[in-house]
ZAMARGU-4260 file (C-alpha; in steps of 0.2 Angstrom, whole numbers, plus 5000, padded with zeros to 4 digits):
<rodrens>
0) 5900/5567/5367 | 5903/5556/5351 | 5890/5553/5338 | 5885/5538/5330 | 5888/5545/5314
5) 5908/5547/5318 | 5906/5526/5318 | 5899/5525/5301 | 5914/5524/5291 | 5919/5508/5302
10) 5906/5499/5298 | 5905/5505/5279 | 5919/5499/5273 | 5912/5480/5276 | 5893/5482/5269
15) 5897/5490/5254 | 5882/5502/5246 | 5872/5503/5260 | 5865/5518/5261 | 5873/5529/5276
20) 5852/5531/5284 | 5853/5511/5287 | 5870/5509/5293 | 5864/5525/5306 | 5850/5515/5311
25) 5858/5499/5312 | 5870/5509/5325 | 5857/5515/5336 | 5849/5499/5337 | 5866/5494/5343
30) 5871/5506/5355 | 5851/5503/5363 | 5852/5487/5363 | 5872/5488/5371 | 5868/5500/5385
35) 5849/5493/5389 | 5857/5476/5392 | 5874/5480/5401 | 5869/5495/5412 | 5886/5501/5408
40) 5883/5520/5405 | 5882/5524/5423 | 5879/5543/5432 | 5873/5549/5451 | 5856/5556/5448
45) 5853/5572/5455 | 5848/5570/5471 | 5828/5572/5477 | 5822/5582/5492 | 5809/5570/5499
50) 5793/5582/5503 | 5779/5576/5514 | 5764/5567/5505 | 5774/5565/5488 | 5778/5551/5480
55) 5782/5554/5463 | 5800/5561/5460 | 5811/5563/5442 | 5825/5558/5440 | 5839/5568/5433
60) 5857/5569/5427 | 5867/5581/5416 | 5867/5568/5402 | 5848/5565/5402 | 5846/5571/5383
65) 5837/5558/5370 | 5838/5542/5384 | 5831/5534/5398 | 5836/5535/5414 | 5833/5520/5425
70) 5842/5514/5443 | 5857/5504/5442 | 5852/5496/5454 | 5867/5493/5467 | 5867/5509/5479
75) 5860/5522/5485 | 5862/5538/5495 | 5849/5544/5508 | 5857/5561/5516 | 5875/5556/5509
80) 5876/5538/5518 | 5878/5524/5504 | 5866/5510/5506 | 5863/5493/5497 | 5847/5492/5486
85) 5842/5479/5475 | 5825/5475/5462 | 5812/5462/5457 | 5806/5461/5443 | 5790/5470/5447
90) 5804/5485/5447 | 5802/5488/5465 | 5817/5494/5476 | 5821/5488/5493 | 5833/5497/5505
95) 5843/5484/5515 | 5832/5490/5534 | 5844/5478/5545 | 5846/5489/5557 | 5825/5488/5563
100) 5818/5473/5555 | 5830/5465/5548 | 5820/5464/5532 | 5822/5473/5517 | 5811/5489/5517
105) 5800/5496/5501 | 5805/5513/5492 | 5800/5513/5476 | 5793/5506/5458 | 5798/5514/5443
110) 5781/5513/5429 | 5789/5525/5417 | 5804/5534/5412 | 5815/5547/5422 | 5802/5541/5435
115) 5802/5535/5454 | 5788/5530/5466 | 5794/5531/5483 | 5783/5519/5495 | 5777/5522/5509
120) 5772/5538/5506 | 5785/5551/5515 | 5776/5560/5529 | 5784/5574/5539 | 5789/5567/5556
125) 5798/5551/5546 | 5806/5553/5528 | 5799/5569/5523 | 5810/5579/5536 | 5825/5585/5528
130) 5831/5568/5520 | 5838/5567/5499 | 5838/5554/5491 | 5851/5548/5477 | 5853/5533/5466
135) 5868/5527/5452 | 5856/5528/5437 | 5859/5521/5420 | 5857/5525/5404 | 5849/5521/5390
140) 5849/5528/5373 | 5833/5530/5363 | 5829/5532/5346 | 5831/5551/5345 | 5848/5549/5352
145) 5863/5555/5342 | 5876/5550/5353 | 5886/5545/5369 | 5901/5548/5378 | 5918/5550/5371
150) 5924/5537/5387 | 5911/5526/5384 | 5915/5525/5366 | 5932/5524/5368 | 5929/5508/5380
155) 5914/5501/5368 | 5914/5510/5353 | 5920/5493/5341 | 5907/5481/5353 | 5894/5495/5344
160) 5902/5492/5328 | 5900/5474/5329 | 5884/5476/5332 | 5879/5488/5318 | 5887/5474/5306
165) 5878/5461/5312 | 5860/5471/5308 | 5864/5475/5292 | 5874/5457/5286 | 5855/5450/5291
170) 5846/5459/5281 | 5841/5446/5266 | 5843/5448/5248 | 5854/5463/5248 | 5872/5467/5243
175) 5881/5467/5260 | 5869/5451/5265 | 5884/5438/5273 | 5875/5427/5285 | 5894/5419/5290
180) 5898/5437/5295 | 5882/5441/5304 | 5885/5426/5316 | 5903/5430/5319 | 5898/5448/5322
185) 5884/5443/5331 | 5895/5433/5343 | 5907/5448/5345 | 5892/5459/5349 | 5885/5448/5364
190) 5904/5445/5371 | 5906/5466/5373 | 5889/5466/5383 | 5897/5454/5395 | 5912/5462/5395
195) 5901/5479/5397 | 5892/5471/5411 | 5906/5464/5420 | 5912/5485/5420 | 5894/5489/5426
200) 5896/5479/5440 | 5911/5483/5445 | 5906/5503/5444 | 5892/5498/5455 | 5905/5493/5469
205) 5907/5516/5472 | 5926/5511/5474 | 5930/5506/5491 | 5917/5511/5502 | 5908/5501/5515
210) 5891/5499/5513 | 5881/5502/5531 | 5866/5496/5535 | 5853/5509/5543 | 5836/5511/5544
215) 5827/5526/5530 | 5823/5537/5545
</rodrens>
């Protein structure tokens, strides 16, 4: 893993006396903002035993530490078939059901972090009966975070940079204040996130597999 402090120096030499505990600041901000917007940072969950009459599950991944983990919201596994899911805004997940109905079919909601709400709830004779469940989930650093991977920093690590300058050339009325360099920074910033995005997408696709239809039972 690589910590935002190894980025510092990179953003130092062109906000001259900042104080290293804002230009820290400034690239966390970044990074949150970067990864909460692209869903780039990307790992399968660990998968979920589905058990009769519970609905809530957590989510996990070996890189859970200091972020939030939500759904990627391209694929999932139930008992290692992949399978299309998608989410309205109300954050609830549909699995593609074509295969009965022909209509998408409710899993879940997610109301708070690392958290999933499967719906309808899973009974014995139906979901409950030795089916997993396993999602691409995404990350999201949070404020306690320290750092991210070396790969993703390698791919994204300058896009954060940019970033980072952008919050501290807008400060007012300091030293490093530039507001020409805050807009052209700010423009670099926002063209990584679609760049980061366009890789989130593209990671969603699990390589080449064919995505089959079948009902959750």
């Amino acid at each position: 893993m690589a910590r935002y402090v190894d980025l510092l120096p990179d953003v130092a030499n062109d906000v001259k006396r900042a104080p290293d505990i804002s230009i820290e600041k400034a690239l966390r901000r970044s990074a949150i903002e970067f990864f909460g917007q692209s869903d780039v940072w990307q790992a399968l969950c660990a998968a979920l035993a589905l058990r009769d009459g519970i609905q809530r599950y957590e989510l996990d991944s070996e890189e859970t530490g200091g972020r939030v983990l939500r759904p990627a919201d391209r694929y999932a596994y139930v008992n290692g078939e992949t399978r299309r899911i998608s989410v309205i805004p109300a954050r609830q997940v549909f699995f593609k059901d074509t295969a009965t109905t022909g209509d998408p079919r409710v899993v879940g909601t997610f109301p708070a972090s690392n958290e999933i709400i499967v719906w309808p709830v899973p009974s014995a004779d139906v979901e409950a009966d030795g089916k997993t469940l396993q999602m691409q989930c995404a990350h999201v650093p949070t404020d306690t975070g320290t750092s991210i991977p070396d790969r993703l920093l390698n791919m994204f690590g300058e896009e954060i940079v940019y970033g980072a300058k952008w919050r501290m050339m807008r400060q007012p009325d300091q030293p490093w204040t530039d507001a020409a360099g805050a807009d052209m920074y700010r423009k670099l910033y926002y063209r990584g996130i679609n760049r980061a995005q366009r890789e989130a997408n593209r990671q969603g696709t699990f390589g080449n597999q064919r995505v089959q239809p079948h009902p959750f039972v």
